[in-house]
C-alpha positions as CSV (number, residue, x, y, z in Angstrom):
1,X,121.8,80.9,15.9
2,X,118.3,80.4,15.0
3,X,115.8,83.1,16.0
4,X,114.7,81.2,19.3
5,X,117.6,81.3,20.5
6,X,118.2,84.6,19.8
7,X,115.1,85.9,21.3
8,X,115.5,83.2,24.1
9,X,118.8,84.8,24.5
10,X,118.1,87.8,24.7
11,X,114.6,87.1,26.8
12,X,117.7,86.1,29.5
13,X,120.2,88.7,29.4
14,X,117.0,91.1,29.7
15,X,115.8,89.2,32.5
16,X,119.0,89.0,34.2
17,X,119.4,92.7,33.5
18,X,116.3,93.7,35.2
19,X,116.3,91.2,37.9
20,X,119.8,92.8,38.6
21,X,118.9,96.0,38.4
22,X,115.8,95.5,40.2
23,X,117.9,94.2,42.9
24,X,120.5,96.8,43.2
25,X,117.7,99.8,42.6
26,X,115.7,97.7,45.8
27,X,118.7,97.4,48.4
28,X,120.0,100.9,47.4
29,X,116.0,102.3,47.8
30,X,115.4,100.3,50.8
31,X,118.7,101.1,52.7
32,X,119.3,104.7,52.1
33,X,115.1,104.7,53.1
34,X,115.5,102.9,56.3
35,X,118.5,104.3,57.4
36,X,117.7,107.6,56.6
37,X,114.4,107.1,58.1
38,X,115.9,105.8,61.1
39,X,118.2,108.8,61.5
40,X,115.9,110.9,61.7
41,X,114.2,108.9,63.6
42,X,116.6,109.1,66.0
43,X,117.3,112.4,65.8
44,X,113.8,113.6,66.6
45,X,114.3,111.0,69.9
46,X,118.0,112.7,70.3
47,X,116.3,116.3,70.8
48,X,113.6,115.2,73.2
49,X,116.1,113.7,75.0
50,X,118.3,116.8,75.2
51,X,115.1,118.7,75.6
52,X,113.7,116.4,78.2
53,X,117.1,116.5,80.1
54,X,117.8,120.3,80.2
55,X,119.1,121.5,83.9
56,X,119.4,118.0,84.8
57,X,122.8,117.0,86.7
58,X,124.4,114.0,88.0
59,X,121.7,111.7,89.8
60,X,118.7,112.5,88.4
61,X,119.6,113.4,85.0
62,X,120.6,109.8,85.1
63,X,117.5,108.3,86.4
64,X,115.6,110.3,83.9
65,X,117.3,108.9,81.3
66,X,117.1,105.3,82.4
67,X,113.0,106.0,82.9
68,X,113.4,107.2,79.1
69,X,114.7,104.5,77.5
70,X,112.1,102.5,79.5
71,X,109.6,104.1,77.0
72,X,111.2,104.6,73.8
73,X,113.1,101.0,74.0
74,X,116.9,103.2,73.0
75,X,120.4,103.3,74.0
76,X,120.0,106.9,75.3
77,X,123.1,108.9,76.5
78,X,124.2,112.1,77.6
79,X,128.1,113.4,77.5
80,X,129.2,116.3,78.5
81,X,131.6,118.5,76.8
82,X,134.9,116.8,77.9
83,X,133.0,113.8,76.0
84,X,133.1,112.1,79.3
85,X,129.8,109.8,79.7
86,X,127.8,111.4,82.6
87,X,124.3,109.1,81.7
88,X,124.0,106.0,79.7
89,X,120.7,103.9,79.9
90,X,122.4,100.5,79.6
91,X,124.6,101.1,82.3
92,X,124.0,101.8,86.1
93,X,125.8,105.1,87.4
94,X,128.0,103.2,89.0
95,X,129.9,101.7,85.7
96,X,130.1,105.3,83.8
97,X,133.7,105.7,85.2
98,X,134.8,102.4,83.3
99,X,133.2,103.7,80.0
100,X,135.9,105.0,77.4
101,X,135.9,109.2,76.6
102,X,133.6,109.5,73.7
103,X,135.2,112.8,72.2
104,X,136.8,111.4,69.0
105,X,133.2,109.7,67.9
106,X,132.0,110.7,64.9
107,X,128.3,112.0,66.3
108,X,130.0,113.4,69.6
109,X,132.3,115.4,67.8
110,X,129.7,116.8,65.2
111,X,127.5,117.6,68.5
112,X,129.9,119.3,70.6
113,X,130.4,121.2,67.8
114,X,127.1,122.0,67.7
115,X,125.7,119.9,64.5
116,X,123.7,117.1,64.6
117,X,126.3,114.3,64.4
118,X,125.3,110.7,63.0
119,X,127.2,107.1,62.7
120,X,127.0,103.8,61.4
121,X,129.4,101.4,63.4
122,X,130.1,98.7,65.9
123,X,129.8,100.1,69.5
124,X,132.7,99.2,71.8
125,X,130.7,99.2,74.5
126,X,127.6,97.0,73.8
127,X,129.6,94.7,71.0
128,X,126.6,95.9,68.3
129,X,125.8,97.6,65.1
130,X,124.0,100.3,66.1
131,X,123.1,103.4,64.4
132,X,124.0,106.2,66.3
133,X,122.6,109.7,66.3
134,X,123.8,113.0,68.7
135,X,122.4,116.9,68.8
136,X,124.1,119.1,71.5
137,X,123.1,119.1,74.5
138,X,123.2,122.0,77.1
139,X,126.5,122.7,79.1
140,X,128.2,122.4,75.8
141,X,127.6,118.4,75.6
142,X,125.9,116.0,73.7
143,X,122.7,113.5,73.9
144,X,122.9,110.5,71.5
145,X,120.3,108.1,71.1
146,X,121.6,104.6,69.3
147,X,119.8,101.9,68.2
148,X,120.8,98.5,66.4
149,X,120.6,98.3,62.7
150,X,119.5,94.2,62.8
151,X,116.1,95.5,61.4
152,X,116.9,97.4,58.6
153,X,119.2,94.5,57.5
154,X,116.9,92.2,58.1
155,X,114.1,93.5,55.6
156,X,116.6,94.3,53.1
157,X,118.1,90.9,53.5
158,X,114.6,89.6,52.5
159,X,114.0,92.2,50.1
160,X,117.0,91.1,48.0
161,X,116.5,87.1,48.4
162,X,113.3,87.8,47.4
163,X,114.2,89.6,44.2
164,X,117.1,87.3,43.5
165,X,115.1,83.9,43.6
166,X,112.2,85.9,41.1
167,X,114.8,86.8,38.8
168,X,116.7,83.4,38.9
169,X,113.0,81.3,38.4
170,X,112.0,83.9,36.2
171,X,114.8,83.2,33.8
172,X,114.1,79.4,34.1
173,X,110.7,79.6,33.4
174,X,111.4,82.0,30.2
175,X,114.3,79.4,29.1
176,X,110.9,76.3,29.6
177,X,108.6,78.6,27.6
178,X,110.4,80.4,25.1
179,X,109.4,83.2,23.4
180,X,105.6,82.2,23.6
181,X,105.8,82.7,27.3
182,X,108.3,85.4,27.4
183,X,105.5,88.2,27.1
184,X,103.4,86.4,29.4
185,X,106.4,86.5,32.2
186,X,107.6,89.8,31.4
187,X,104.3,91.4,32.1
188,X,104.3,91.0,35.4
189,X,107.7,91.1,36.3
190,X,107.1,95.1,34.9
191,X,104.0,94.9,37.3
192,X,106.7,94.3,40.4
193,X,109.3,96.4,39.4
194,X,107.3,99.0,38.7
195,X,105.8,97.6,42.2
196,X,108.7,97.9,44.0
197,X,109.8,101.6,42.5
198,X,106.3,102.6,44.2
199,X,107.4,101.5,47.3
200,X,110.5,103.2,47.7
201,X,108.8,106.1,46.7
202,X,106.7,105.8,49.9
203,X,103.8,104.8,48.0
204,X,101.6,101.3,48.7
205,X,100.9,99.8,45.1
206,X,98.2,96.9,44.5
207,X,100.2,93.5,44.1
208,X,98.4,90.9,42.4
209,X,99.5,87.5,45.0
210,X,97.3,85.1,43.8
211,X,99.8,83.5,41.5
212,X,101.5,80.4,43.3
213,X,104.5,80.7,40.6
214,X,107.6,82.5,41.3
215,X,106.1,85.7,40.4
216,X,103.4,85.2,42.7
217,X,106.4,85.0,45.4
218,X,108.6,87.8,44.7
219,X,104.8,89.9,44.8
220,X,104.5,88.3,48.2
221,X,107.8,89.3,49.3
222,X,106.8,93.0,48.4
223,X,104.2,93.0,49.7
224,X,106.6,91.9,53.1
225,X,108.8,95.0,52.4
226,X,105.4,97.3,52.0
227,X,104.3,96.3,55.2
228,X,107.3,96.3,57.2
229,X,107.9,99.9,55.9
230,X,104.5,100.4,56.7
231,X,104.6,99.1,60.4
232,X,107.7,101.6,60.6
233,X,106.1,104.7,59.3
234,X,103.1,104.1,61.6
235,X,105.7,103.4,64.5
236,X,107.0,106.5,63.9
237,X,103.9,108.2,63.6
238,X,102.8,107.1,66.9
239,X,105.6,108.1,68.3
240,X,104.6,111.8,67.0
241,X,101.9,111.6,68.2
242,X,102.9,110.3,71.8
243,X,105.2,113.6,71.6
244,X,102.2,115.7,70.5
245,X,99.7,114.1,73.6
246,X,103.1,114.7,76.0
247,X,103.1,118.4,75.4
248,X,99.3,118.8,75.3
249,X,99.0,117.7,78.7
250,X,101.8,119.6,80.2
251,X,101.0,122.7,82.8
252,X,103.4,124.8,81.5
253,X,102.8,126.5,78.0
254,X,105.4,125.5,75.1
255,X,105.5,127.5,72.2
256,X,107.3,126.5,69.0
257,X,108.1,128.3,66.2
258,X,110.4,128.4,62.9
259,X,113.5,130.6,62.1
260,X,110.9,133.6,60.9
261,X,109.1,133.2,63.8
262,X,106.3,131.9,63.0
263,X,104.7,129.5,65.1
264,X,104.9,125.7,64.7
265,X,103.2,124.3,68.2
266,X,101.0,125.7,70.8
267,X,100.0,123.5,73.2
268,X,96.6,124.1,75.5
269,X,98.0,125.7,78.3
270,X,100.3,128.2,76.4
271,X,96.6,128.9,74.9
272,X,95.2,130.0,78.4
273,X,97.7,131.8,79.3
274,X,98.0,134.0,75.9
275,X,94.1,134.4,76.2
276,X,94.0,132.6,72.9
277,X,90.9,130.4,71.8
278,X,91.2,126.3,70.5
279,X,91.1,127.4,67.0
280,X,92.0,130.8,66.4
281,X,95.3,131.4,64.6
282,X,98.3,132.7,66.8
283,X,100.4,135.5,65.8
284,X,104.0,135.4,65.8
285,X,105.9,134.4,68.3
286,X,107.3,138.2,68.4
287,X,104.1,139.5,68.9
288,X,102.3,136.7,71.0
289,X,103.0,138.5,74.3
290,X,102.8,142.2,73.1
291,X,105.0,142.8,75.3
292,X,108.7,144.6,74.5
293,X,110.5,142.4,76.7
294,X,109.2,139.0,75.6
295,X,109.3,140.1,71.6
296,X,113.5,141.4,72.6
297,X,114.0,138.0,74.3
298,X,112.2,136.1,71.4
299,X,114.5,138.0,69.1
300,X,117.2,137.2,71.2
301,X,116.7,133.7,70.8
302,X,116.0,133.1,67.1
303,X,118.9,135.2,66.1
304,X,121.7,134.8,68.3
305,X,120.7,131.6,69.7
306,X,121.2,132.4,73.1
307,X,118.3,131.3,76.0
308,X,116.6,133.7,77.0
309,X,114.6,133.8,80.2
310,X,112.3,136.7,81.5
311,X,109.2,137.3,84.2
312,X,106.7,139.3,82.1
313,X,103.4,140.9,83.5
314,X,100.4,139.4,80.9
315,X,97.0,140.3,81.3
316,X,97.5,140.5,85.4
317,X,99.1,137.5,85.4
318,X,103.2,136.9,85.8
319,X,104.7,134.5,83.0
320,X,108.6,133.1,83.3
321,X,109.4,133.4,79.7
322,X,112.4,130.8,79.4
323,X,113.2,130.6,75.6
324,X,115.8,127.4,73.7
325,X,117.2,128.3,70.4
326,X,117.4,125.0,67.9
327,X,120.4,123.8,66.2
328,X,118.2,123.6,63.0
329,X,116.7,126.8,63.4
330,X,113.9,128.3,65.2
331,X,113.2,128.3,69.2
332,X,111.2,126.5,72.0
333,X,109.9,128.7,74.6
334,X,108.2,127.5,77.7
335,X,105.4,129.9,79.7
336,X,105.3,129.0,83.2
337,X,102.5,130.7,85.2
338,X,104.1,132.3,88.7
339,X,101.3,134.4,89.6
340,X,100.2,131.8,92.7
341,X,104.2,131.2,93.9
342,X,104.5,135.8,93.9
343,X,101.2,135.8,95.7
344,X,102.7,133.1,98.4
345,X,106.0,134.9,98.3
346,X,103.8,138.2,98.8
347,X,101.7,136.2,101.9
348,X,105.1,135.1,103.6
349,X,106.4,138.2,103.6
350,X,103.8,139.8,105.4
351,X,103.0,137.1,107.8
352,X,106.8,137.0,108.9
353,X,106.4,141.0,109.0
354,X,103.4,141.1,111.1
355,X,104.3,138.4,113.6
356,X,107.6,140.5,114.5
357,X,105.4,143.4,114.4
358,X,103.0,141.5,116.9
359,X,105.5,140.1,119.5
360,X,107.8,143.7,119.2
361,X,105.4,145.3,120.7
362,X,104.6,143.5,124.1
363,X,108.2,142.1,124.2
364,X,109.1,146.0,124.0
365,X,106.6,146.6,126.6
366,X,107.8,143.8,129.3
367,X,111.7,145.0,128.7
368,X,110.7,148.4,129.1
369,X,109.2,147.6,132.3
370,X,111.7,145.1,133.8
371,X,114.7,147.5,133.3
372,X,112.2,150.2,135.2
373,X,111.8,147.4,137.8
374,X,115.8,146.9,137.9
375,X,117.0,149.9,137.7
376,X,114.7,152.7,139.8
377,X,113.0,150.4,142.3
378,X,109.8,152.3,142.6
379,X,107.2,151.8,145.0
380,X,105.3,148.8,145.7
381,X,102.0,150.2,144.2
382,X,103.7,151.7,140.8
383,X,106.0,148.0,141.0
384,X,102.4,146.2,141.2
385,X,101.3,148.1,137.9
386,X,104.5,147.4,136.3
387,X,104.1,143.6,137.3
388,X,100.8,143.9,135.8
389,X,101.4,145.5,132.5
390,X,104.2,143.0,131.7
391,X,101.6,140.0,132.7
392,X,99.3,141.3,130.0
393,X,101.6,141.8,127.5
394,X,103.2,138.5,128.2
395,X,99.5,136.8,128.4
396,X,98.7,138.4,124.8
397,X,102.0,137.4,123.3
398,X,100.8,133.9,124.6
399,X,97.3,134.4,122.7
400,X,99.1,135.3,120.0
401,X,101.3,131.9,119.8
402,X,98.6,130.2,120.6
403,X,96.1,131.3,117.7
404,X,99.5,130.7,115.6
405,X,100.3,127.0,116.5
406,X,95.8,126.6,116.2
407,X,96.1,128.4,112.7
408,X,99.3,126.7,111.1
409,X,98.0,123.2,112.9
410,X,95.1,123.6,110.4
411,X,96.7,125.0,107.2
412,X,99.0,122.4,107.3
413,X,96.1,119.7,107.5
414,X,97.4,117.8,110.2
415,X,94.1,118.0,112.4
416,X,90.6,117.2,110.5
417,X,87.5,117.9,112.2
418,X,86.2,114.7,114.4
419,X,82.5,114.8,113.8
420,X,80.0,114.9,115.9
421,X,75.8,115.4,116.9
422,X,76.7,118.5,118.7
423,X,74.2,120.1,121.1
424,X,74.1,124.0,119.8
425,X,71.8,125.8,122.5
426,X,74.1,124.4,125.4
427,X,77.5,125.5,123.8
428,X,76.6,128.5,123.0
429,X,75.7,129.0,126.5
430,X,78.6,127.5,127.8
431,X,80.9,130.1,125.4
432,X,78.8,133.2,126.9
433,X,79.3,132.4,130.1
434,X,83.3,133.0,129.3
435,X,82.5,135.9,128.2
436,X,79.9,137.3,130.6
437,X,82.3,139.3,132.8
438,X,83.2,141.3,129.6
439,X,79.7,141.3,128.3
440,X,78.7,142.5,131.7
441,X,81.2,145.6,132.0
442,X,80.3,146.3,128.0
443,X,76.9,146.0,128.4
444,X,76.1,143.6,125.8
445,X,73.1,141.1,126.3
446,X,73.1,137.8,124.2
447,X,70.0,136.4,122.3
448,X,69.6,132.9,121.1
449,X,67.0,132.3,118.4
450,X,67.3,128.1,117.2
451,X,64.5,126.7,114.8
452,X,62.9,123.5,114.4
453,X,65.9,120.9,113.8
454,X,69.3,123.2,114.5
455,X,69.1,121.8,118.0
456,X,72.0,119.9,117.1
457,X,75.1,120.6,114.5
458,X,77.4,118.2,112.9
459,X,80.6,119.4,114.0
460,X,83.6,118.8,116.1
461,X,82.6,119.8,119.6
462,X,85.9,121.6,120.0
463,X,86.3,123.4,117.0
464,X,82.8,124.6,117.1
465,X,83.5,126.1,120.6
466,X,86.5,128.0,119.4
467,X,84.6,129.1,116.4
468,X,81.7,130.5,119.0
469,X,84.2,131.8,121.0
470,X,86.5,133.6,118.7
471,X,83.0,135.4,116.6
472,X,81.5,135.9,120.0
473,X,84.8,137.6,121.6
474,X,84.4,139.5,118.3
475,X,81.2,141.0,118.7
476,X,81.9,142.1,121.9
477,X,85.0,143.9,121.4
478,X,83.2,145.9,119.2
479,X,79.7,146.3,120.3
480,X,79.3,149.6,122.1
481,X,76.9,149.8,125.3
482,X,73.9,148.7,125.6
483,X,74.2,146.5,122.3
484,X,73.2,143.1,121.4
485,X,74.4,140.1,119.9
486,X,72.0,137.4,118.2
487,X,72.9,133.9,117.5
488,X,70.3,132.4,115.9
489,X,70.1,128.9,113.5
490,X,68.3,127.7,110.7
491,X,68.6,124.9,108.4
492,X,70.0,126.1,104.7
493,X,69.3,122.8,102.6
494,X,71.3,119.8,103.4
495,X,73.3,122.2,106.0
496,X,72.7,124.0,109.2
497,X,73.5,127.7,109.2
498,X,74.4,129.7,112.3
499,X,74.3,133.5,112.2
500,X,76.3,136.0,114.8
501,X,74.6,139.1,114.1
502,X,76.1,142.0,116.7
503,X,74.6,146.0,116.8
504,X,78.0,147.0,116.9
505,X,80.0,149.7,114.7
506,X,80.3,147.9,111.6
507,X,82.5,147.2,109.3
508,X,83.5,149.8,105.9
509,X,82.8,148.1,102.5
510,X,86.3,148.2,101.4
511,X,87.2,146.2,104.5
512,X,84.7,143.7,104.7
513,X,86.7,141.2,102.2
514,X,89.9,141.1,104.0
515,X,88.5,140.4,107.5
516,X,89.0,136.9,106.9
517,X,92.8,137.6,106.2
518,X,95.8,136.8,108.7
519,X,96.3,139.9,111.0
520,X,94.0,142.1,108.4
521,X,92.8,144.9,111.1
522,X,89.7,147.4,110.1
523,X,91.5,149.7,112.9
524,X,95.1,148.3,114.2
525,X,95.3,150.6,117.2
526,X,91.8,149.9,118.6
527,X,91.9,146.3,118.2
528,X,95.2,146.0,119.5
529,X,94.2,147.8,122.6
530,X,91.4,145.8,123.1
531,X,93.5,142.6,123.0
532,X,92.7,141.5,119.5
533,X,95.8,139.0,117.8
534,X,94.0,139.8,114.0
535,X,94.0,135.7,113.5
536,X,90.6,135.0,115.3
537,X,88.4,135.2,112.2
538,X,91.1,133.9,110.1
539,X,90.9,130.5,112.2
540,X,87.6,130.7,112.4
541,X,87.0,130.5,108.1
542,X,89.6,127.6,107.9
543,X,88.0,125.7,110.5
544,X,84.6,126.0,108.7
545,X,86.2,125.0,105.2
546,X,87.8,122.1,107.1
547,X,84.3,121.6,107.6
548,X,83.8,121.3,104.1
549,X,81.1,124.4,104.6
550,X,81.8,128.2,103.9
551,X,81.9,131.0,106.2
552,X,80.3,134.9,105.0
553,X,80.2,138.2,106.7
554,X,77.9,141.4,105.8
555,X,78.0,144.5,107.4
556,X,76.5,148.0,107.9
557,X,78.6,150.7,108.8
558,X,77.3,152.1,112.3
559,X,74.4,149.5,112.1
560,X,76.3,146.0,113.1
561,X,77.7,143.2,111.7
562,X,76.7,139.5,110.7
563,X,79.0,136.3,110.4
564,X,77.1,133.6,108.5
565,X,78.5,129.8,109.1
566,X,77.3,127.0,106.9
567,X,78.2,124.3,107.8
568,X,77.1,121.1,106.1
569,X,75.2,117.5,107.4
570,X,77.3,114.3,107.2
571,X,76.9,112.4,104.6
């Protein structure tokens, strides 16, 4: 065998070698890659969903889980710890009963034992390959998220034609050429092998595909696999970042952190609430509460796993610490800010108190005096008095119901204010006239003082006459004898404001804030006696910021009082 042939020879068992080996190396590369890249993939999808899902039952935890595969384009599923299928995106809750128990599948069983369980295999319910991936899930279940594996088969199915038909030409072309051209051939084969080693390395190597020869194809078809690879990575990098934008615009604080505790992800709002600026460094999640409770329920979670939930007093603010271990190690905790919902649970609490406080009374009163009335028979001037009593009682337990219904009516944003040009000098006279009798035996004189343009208000006629009426009423109640009241009106900018100024006793500083508050009383007894309900003023600053203006009040012990309305022009 002459040298040629030798070196031809061995030019072909060398190219069939390395166009072999570069085809094995590829597919083995390129699969374990994209299925490993897909499992994890799918794993980081399988913990959302878990995550996403947590305290979700029957109904809705299934129409969460359809709305979820609506976004991320998965099979997603949830079984519980029976391995009974209890949410499954491509199947309507209806059909779950007809799906087979899922307790002897590989993933499930790794999951309900509480591993992150994965599988390659032909689903019995769709008829696919799909890849399938499952993390526990609360209630001692699982969540699996499966996709098909026509992808990964697909660019390795290219990958390896690719390679093949280089190879193959390559060795043709060698055989053609001899040894003269063997050098010339083998130079860039090394180029894409080396090529392709780069790019299951992760890395994107230059590829020279201006060559319309077979090398020139098998360059091209790498350059295929780069950029499908490529497309994947930044798929899955948006898909990280859709996570990252997800828990950046939540309300509720979520803290992250790692088996040590030290923390991974801190989203805005857990910034707020920890009193932490955009770019300072937290602390450990043991100490990012300072707080004994929060670092034993942290501890809690990272070492014996459990989930930990505790209210926590932070900075005069209440925080529902609710803590998640993860099977890989580390924790999720979420902050949820329940200062507002105490405060409300605080306001109900009181309301319901003082409205049984308000009605005891006179009802207590009128049964008093009816069992008098039953019982003893009195005379006919005692049983007028009696008769009387209960019809003021029952008259002020009417005011009161009344300024209730006006009050919740208004909170509840069922009534808005119908505007209108109303005329202010006759209303207010129209109001003091109700209340001249009282005036009279109080000895309290009104003064009107209206400048240039406040001759007319935009308001609703009747909620401006309540407002009069109920500051007015006010005033007079407690303006001693011989005082005055002064309504006077000027315009404040793009606004007109009206002023109730009394010369009565005044108001104490401490009180002066709360007057505006349901049933808030500078002096109980008096105003009670006096036939106060402790709402007027209260309906009186909602129907002003119905208004869209703001109502004020300042006050000089002994000297009087002022209520300042401001109530603003249509636009």
């Amino acid at each position: 065998m002459t040298l040629t042939r030798k070196l031809l020879a061995s030019y072909l068992v060398l190219v069939v070698a390395a166009g072999g080996t570069l085809v094995v190396a590829a597919d083995r590369s390129l699969r374990t890659r994209l299925t490993a890249e897909a499992a994890t993939e799918l794993e980081r999808e399988a913990r959302y969903l878990a995550a996403a899902t947590r305290g979700r039952r029957m109904a809705p935890l299934d129409s969460l889980v359809h709305a979820l595969a609506a976004q991320t384009g998965r099979r997603l599923t949830v079984i519980d710890r029976a391995g009974v299928v209890i949410a499954d995106s491509d199947f309507p809750a209806e059909q779950l009963r007809s799906l087979e128990n899922h307790a002897s599948r590989p993933e499930v069983r790794a999951a309900l034992a509480g591993r992150t369980g994965t599988d390659l295999r032909k689903s019995t319910s769709t008829g696919r390959w799909e890849l399938k991936v499952a993390v526990p899930w609360e209630y001692g279940g699982a969540a699996r998220v499966s996709s098909p594996v026509l992808q990964v088969d697909a660019v390795i199915g290219e990958a390896q034609g690719a390679l093949l038909v280089g190879a193959a030409i390559a060795a043709v072309v060698g055989a053609l050429l001899a040894l003269g051209f063997a050098s010339k051939v083998a130079r860039p084969l090394v180029r894409l092998r080396d090529a392709a080693q780069a790019i299951a390395r992760g890395e994107r190597p230059a590829l020279d595909q201006r060559g319309r020869d077979e090398v020139g194809d098998l360059a091209r078809a790498l350059r295929m696999v780069d950029e499908n690879l490529s497309h994947r990575l930044g798929q899955l990098e948006r898909e990280r970042s859709e996570m990252a934008a997800l828990i950046s615009s939540m309300v509720e604080g979520v803290v992250a952190c790692d088996a040590r505790g030290a923390v991974t992800t801190l989203n805005p709002a857990a910034r707020r609430l920890l009193g932490l600026g955009p770019d300072e460094d937290p602390p450990s999640a043991l100490e990012l509460l300072r707080h004994r409770a929060a670092r034993e329920a942290v501890e809690a979670t990272l070492i014996g796993g459990a989930t930990a939930e505790h209210e926590i007093e932070h900075d005069g603010r209440t925080i529902l610490l609710v803590g998640q271990a993860l099977p890989a190690g580390g924790a999720v905790f979420a902050l949820h800010d329940v200062t507002e919902l105490k405060r409300l649970e605080t306001v109900r609490r009181d309301f319901v108190a003082n409205v049984s406080h308000e009605l005891k009374t006179p009802l207590t009163v009128v049964r008093g005096y009816a069992e008098t009335l039953l019982k003893d028979d009195p005379p006919i001037d005692i049983r007028g008095g009696f008769l009387q009593t209960m019809l003021d009682n029952t008259r002020r337990m009417q005011r009161l119901i009344d300024d209730l219904l006006d009050l919740s009516r208004i909170e509840s944003r069922s009534w808005r204010p119908e505007r209108d040009r109303v005329e202010l000098a006759p209303l207010v006279a129209e109001v003091w006239e109700t209340l001249r009798r009282r005036a009279g035996e109080a000895g309290v004189t009104l003064v009107t003082g209206l400048a240039p343009g406040t001759e007319t208000v935009d308001a609703d006629p009747e909620a401006l006459r309540q407002i009069l009426i109920n500051v007015l009423e006010n005033a007079v109640r407690h303006t001693p004898h011989g005082g005055r009241i002064d309504v006077r009106a000027a315009r404040d900018g793009a606004a007109t404001r009206i002023e109730i100024a009394d010369t009565g006793t005044g108001i104490p500083g401490q009180h002066l804030p709360r007057i505006f508050e349901r049933f808030y009383r500078v002096d109980p007894a008096r105003s009670r006696e006096m036939g106060g309900t402790g709402l007027g003023l209260a309906i009186v600053k909602h129907i002003v910021e119905a208004h869209g203006g703001r109502v004020e009040a300042e006050s000089t012990l002994g000297a009087g009082t002022t209520i300042r309305l401001l109530l603003p022009d249509l636009a």
